[in-house]
C-alpha positions in Angstrom: 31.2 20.2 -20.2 30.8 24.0 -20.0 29.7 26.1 -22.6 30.7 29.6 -23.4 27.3 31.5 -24.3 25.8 33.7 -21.9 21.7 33.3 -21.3 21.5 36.6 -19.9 18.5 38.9 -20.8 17.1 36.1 -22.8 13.6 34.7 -21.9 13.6 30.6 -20.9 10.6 28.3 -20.6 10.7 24.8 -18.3 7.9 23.0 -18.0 8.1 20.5 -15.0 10.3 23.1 -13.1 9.6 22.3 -9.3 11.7 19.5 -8.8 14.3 17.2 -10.5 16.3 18.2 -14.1 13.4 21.0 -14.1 14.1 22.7 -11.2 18.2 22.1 -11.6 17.9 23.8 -14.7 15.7 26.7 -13.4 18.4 27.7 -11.2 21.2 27.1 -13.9 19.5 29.5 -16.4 18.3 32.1 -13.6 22.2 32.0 -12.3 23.4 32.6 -16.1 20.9 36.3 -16.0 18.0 34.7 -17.8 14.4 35.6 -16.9 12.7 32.1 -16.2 9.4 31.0 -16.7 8.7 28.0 -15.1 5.5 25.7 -14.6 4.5 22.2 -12.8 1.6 20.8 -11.3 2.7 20.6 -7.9 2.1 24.5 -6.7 3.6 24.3 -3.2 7.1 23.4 -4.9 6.7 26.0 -7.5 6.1 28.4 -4.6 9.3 27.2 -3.2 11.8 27.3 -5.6 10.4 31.0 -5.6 11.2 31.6 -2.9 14.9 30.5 -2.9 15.0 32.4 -6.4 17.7 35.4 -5.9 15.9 38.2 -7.7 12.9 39.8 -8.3 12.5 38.6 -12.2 11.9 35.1 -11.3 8.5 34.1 -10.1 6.5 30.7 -10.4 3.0 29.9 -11.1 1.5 26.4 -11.2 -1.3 25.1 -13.5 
């Protein structure tokens, strides 16, 4: 199913974002131009999946 509305400049938040339908839908919504906010328990996959983000606007933090 694919839905024709852009995300771009708009502000997400995904809790549970390091791994699994989180972190799947982290990348979806930072590919579509949104600026994701992300946050999970685990730090050291948070700090991943920032590291594979593709631009500067995406960062991850862990609480």
């Amino acid at each position: 199913m694919s839905l024709n509305y852009s995300f771009a400049g708009k502000r997400v938040l995904i809790t549970g974002g390091a791994q699994g339908i989180g972190r799947q839908l982290v990348q979806r919504f930072h590919d579509d131009g949104a600026l994701v906010f992300t946050m999970d328990k685990n730090a050291d996959m948070i700090e991943q999946l920032r590291k594979v983000a593709k631009r500067d606007s995406s960062c991850g933090r862990s609480f």
